[in-house]
C-alpha positions as CSV (number, residue, x, y, z in Angstrom):
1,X,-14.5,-21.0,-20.8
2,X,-11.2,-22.1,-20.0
3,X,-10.4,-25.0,-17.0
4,X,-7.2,-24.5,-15.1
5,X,-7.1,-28.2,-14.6
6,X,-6.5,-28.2,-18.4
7,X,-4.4,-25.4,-18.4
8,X,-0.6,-26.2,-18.5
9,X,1.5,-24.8,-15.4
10,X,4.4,-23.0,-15.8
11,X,6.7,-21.9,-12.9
12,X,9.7,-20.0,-14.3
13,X,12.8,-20.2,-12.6
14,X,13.3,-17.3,-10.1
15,X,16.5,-14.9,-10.8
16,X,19.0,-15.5,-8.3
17,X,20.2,-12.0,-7.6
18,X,18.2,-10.2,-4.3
19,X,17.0,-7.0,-6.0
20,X,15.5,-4.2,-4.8
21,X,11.9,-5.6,-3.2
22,X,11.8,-8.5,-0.9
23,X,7.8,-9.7,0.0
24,X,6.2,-13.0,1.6
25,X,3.2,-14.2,0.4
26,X,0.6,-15.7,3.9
27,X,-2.5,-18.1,2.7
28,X,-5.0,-16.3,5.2
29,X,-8.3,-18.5,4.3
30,X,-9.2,-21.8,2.5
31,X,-12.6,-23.1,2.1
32,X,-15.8,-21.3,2.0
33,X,-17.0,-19.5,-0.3
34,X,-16.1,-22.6,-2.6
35,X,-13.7,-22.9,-5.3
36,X,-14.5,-20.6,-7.4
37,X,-13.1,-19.4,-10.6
38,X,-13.5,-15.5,-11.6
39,X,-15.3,-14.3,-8.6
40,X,-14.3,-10.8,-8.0
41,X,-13.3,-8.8,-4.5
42,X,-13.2,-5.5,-3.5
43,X,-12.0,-3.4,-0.2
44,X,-15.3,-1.9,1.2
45,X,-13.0,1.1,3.6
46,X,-16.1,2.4,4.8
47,X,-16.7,-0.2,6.5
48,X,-13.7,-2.5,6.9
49,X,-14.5,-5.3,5.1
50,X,-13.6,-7.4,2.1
51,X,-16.4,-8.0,-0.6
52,X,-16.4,-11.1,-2.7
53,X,-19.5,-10.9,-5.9
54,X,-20.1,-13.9,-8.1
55,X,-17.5,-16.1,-9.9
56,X,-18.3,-20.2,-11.2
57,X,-18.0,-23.3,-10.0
58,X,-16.9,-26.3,-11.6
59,X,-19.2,-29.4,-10.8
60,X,-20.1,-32.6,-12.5
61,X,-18.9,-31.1,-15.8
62,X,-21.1,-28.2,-15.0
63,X,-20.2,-24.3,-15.1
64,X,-22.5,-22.8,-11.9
65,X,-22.7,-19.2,-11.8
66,X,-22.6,-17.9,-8.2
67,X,-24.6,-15.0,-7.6
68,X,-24.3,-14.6,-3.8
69,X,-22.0,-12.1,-1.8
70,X,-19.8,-13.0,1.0
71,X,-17.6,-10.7,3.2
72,X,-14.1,-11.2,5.0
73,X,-14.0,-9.6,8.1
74,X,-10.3,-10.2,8.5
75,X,-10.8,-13.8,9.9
76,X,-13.5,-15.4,8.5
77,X,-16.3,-15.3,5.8
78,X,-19.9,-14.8,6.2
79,X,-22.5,-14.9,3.5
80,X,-23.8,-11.2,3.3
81,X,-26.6,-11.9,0.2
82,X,-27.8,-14.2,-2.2
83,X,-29.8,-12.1,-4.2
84,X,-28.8,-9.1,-6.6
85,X,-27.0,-8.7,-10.4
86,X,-27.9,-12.7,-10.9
87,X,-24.8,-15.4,-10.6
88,X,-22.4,-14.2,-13.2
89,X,-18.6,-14.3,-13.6
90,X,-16.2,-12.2,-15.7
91,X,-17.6,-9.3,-14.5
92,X,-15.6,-6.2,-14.0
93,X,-16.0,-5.1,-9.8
94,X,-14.4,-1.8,-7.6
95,X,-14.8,0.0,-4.6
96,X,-16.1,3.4,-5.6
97,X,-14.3,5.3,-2.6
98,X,-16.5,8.8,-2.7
99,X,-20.0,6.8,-2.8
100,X,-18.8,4.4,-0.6
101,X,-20.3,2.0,-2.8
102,X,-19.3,-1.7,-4.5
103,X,-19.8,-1.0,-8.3
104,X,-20.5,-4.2,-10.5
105,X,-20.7,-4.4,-14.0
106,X,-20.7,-6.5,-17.3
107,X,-20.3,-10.7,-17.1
108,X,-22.1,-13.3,-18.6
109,X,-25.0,-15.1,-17.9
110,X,-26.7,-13.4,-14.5
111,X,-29.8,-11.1,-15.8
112,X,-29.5,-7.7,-16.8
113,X,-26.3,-8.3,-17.5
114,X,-26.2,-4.5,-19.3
115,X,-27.3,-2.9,-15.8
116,X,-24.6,-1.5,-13.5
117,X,-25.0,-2.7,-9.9
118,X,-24.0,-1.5,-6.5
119,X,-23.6,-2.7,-3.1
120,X,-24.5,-0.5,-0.1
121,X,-22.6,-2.8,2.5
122,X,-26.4,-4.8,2.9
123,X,-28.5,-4.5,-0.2
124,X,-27.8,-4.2,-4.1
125,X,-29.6,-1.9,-6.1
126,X,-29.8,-1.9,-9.8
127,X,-29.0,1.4,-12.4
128,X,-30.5,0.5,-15.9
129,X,-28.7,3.3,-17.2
130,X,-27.4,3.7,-20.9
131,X,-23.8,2.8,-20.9
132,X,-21.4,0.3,-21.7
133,X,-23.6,-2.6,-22.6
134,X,-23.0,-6.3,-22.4
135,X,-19.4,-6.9,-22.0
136,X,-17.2,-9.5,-20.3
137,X,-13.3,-9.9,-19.2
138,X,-13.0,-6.7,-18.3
139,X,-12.0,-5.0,-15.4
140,X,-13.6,-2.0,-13.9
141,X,-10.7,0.1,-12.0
142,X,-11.6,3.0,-8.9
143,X,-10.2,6.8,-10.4
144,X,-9.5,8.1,-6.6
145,X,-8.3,11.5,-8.1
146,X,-10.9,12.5,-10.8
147,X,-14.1,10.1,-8.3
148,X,-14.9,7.8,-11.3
149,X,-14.9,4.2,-11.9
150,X,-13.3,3.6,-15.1
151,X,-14.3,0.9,-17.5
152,X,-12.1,0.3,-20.7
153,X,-12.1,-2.5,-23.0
154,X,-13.7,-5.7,-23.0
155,X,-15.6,-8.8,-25.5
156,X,-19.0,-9.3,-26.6
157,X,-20.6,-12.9,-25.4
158,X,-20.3,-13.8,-28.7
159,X,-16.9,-13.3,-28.6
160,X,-17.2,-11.4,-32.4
161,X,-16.6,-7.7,-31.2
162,X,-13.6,-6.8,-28.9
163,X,-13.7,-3.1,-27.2
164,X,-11.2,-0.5,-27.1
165,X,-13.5,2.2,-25.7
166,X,-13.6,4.2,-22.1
167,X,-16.0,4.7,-20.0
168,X,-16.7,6.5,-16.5
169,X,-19.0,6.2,-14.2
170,X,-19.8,9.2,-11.8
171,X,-22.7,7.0,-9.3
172,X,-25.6,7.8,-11.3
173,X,-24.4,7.9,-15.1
174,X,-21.7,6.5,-17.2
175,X,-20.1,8.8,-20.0
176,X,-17.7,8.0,-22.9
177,X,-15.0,9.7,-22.7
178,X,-12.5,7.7,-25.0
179,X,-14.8,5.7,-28.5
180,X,-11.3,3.9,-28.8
181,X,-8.7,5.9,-30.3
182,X,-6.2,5.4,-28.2
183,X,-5.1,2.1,-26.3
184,X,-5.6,-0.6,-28.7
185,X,-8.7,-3.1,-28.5
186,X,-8.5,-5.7,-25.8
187,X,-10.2,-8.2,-22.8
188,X,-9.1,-10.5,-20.3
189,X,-6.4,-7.3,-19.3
190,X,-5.0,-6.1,-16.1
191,X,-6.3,-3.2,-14.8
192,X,-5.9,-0.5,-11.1
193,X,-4.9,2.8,-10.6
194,X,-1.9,4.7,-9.9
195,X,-2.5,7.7,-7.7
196,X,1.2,8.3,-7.6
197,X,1.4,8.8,-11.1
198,X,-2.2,9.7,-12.2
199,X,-3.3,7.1,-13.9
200,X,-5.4,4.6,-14.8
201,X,-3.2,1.7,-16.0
202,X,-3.2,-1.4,-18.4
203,X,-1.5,-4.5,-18.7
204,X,-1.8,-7.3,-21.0
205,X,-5.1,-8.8,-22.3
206,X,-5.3,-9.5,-26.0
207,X,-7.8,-9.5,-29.1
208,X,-6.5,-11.8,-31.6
209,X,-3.2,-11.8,-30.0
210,X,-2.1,-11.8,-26.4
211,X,-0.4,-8.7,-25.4
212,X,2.2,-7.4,-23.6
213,X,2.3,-4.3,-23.5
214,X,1.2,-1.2,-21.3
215,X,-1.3,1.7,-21.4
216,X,-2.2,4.6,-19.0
217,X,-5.3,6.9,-18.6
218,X,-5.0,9.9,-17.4
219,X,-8.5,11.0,-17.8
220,X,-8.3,13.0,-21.2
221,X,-5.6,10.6,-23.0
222,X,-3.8,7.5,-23.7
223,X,-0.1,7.4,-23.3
224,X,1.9,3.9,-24.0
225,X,4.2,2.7,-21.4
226,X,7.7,1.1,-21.2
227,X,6.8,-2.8,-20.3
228,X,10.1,-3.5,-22.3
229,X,11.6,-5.3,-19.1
230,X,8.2,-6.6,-17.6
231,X,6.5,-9.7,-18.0
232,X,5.7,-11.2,-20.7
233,X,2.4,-11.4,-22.8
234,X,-0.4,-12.8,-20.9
235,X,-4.1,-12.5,-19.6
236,X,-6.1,-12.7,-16.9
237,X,-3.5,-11.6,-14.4
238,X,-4.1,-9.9,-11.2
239,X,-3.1,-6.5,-10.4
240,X,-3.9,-3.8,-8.0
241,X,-1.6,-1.2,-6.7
242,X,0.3,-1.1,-3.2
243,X,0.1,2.4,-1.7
244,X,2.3,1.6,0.9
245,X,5.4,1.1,-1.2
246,X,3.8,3.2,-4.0
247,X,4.3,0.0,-6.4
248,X,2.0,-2.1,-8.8
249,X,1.9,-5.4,-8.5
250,X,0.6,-8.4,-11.3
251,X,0.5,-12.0,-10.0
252,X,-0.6,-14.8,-12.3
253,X,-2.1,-15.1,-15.6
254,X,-2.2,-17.0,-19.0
255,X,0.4,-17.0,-21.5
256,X,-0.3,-17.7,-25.0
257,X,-0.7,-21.7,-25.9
258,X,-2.5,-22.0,-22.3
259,X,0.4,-21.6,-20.2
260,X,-0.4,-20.7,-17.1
261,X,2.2,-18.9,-14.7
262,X,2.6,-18.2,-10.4
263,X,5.2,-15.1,-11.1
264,X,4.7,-12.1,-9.2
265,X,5.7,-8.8,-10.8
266,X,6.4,-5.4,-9.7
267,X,6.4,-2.3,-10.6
268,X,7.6,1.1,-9.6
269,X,6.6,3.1,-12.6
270,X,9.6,3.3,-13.9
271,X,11.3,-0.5,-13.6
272,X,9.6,-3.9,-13.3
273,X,11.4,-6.8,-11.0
274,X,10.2,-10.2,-10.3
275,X,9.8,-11.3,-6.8
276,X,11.4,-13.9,-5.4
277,X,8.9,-14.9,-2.9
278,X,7.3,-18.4,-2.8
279,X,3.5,-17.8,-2.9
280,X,0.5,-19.5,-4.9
281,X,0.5,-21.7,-7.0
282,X,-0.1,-21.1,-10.8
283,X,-3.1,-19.8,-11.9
284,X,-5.3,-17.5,-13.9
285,X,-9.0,-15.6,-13.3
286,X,-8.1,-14.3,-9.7
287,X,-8.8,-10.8,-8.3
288,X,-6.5,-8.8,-6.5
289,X,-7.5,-5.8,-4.1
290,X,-5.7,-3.3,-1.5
291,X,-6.6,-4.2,2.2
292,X,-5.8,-0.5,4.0
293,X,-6.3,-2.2,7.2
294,X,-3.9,-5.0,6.7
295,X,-1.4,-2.7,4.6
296,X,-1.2,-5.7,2.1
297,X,-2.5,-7.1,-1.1
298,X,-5.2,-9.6,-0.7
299,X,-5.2,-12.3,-4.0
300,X,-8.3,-14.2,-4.1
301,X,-7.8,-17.9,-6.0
302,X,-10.2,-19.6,-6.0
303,X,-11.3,-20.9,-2.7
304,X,-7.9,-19.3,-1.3
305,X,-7.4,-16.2,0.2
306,X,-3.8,-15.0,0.3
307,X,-2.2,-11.9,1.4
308,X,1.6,-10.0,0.0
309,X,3.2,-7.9,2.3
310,X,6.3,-5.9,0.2
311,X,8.9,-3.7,1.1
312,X,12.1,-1.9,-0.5
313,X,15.4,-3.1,0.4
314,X,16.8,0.0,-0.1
315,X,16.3,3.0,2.4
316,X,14.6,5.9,1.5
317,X,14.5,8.8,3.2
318,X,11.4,11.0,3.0
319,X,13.4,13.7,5.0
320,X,16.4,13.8,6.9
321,X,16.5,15.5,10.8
322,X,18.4,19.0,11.0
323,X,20.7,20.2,13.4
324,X,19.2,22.2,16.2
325,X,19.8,25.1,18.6
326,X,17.9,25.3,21.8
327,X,17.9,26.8,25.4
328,X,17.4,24.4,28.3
329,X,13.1,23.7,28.7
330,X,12.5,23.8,25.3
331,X,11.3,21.4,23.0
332,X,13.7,20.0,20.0
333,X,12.2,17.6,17.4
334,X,14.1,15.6,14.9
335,X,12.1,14.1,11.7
336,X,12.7,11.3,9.2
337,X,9.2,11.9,7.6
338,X,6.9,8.8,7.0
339,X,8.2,5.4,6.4
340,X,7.0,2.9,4.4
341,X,4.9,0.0,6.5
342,X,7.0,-2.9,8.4
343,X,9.8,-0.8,8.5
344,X,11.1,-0.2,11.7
345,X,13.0,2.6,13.4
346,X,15.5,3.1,16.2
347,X,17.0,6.9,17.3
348,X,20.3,7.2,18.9
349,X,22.8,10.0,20.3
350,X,25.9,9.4,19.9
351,X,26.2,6.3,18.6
352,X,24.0,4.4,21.6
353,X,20.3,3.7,21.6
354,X,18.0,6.2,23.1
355,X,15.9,4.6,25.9
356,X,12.5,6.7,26.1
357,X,11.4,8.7,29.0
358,X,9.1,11.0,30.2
359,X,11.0,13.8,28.4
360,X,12.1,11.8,25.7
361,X,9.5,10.4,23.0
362,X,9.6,8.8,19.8
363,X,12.4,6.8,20.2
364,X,10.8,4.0,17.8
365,X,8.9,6.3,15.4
366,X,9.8,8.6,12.5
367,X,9.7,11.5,14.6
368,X,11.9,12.2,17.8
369,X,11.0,14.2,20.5
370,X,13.1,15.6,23.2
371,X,11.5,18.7,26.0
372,X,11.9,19.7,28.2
373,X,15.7,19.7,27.1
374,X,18.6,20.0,29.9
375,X,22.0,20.1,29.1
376,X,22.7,16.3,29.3
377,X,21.1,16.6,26.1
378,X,23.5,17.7,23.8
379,X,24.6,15.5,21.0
380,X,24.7,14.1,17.6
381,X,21.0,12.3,17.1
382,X,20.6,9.6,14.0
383,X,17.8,7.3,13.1
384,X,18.6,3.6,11.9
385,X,16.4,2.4,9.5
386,X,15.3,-1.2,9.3
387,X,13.3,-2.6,6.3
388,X,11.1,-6.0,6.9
389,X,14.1,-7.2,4.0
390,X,16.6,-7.0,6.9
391,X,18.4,-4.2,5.6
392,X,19.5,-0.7,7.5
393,X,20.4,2.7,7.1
394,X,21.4,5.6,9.3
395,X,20.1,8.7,8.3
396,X,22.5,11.9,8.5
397,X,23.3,13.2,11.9
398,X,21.7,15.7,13.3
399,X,23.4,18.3,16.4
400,X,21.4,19.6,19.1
401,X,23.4,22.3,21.0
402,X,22.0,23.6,24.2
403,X,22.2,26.8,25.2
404,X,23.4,28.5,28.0
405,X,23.3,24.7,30.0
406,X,23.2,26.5,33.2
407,X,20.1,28.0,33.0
408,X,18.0,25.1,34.7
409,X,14.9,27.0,34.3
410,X,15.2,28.1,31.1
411,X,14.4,32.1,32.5
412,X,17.3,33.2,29.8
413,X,19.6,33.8,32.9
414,X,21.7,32.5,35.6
415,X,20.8,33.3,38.9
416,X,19.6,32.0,42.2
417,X,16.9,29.6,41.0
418,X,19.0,28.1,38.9
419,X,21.5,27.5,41.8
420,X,19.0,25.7,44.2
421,X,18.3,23.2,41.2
422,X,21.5,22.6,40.8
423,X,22.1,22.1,44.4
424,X,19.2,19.5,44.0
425,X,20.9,17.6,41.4
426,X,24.0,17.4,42.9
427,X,23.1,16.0,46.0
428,X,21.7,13.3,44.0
429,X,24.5,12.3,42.2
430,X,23.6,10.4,40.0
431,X,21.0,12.6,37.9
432,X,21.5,14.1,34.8
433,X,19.4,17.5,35.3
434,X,22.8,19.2,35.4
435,X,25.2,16.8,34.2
436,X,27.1,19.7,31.6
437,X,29.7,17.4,30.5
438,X,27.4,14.1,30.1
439,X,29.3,11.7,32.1
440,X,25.8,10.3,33.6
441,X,26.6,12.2,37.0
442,X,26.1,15.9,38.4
443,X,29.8,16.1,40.6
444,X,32.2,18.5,41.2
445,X,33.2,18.7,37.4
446,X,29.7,20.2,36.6
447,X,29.9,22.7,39.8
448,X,32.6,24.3,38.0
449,X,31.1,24.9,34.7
450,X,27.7,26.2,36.5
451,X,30.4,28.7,38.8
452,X,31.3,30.0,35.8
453,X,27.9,30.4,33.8
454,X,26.3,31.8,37.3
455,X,29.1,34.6,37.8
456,X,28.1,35.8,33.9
457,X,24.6,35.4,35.1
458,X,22.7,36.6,31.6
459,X,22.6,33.6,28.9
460,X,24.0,34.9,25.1
């Protein structure tokens, strides 16, 4: 097994240009559950927790194989179990989503290493089921579309027979539904999938030769994708993929000639950019997992537990609010869709900040909502956009016209009603029930426009 503390570190210079993500990278934990190298985590949604299974420990010269299971609670760790699959480390691990159930396979050197494991949240419970076999440095990877835990690739203890086959595991069974034809051969790869694009994907790894390349499942076939301006060859890397920004991202990993790197990579599915974000230091055999409670990446290094937060710099919106046409007491909403997380949100009319009230609400969220609406309320509304990168954008303006102003009771008419409200209003001064031309007063200015809407009495 390979030592990081023989491992040469390489830290590549950092482009200076900003590009299109910015990110921060926050060591959350250091301590227990030891320094291990290799131990695996997984998000357990069901019930809000982070699961750590296995890994080694370096001690006297001596390679310890943890077999214990701690859990993160978002603050601390707590040891959960210390029986189960046996200590074992590269193993592949994943959060199988529609059993609500921790799926472990594969590793070297706990028992029934060709068993598939799972973890209920309390207990493990073996499946000596036919399937993949013995296997190591290989990750197993969640299918959230299809409901299968996918398992590709991997090397025999030995280290004489490298795998290029796919399996899938459905909770009770696995099945081979790929004997190799497709991606080539490979372990120590980078594995997660992207529900955006459908696919299970793969990064990296080697046989012979360390690889650099990329592959993607999509259930029936392998397709080759463009890593042309990603990172380099290497193994062992972390990866998982970032719903909130719909990005993957690969921290980490060995180069060939036991270089070991601290880049962080990402990718959009179309375009890979380095992040130029201090973070951990260089290193190899870590696990990275989604936290959908946090909205961030959690990196597990050894006895550190980090989190990455990411955002675009660029805007994007998911929809953009249209103009409007309503009669005084009803409601007018005014939608930007669903932003991406950290980014922050400010409505205005006009040009100024809207302040919320009881009829106005959503001044700080992707939708806007304005009702009853009075005729103070007419206007040009915008959202500005703020990313956690600092950067803004106003989406297009939208008009709300009210009609017929005077009708204060929104009764489609004119009349006497509507004439003791706005003898209300008036008196007060300084409301805007009936303030028709939106100077922030109801005055004699107003009196003439309701004069003249109450003598035509029915609204258009």
């Amino acid at each position: 097994m390979k030592s990081l503390a023989s491992a040469v570190v390489l830290t590549l210079a950092l482009p200076a240009f900003a590009g299109d993500w910015c990110g921060s990278w926050t060591l959350l934990s250091t301590g227990a559950p030891g320094n291990r190298l290799d131990a695996k985590i997984a998000f357990d949604s069901a019930r809000g927790e982070l699961v750590l299974y296995g890994g080694v420990i370096r001690s006297g010269g001596q390679d310890i194989y943890m077999g214990d299971t701690w859990i993160w609670n978002g603050s601390s760790w707590s040891q959960r179990a210390t029986t189960g699959p046996g200590g074992r480390a590269f193993h592949g691990m994943a959060y199988d989503e529609a059993r609500q159930r921790v799926v472990v396979h594969g590793g070297w050197v706990g028992s029934r290493a060709t068993s598939t494991w799972t973890w209920d949240g309390a207990t493990w419970t073996e499946h000596a089921v036919p399937g993949p076999g013995e296997r190591g440095y290989l990750p197993l990877v969640y299918d959230s579309v299809r409901q299968r835990v996918i398992l590709f690739g991997g090397i025999n203890k030995s280290h004489t027979v490298v795998y290029g086959d796919t399996w899938e595991w459905d909770g009770s069974s696995w099945s081979l539904v790929d004997p190799g034809t497709g991606a080539p051969a490979r372990a120590g790869h980078t594995s997660f999938f992207d529900p955006v694009r459908n696919m299970t994907i793969v990064l990296g790894g080697g046989n012979v030769n360390t690889f650099g390349d990329g592959w993607g499942w999509n259930g029936a076939l392998w397709t080759p994708l463009n890593t042309s301006n990603g990172p380099s060859p290497r193994g062992t890397a972390a990866g998982a993929f970032f719903p909130t920004v719909q990005a993957s991202v690969v921290f980490g990993g060995w180069f060939p000639n036991d270089f070991v790197t601290d880049t962080t990579w990402i990718w959009d599915g179309s375009s890979w950019e380095q992040l130029t974000a201090p973070g951990p230091a260089p290193s190899a055999y870590d696990s990275m997992t989604y936290d959908p409670i946090g909205k961030r990446l959690l990196l597990l290094r050894g006895n550190e537990l980090w989190g990455l937060q990411l955002a675009r710099r660029v805007v994007a919106f998911e929809a953009q609010p249209r103009p409007a046409s309503k009669y005084p007491a009803e409601t007018a909403e005014f939608t930007i869709g669903t932003l991406p997380g950290g980014t922050t949100v400010r409505w205005t009319k006009n040009g100024l900040p809207l302040t919320s009230s009881p009829r106005v609400q959503g001044v700080s969220e992707p939708t806007l909502r304005i009702s009853p609406i009075q005729a103070s309320d007419s206007g040009v509304y915008r959202a500005v956009v703020t990313t956690p990168c600092a950067t803004s954008a106003a989406s297009r303006g939208a008009t709300l016209t009210v009609v017929c102003p005077a009708d204060l009771d929104g009764n489609r008419q004119v009349d006497d009603a509507d004439f003791v409200i706005f003898v209300a209003a008036y008196n007060e001064f300084a409301t805007d029930r009936a303030d028709f031309n939106a100077d922030s007063f109801t005055d004699d200015l107003d009196f003439f426009v309701f004069a003249s809407a109450y003598n035509d009495l029915l609204c258009p």
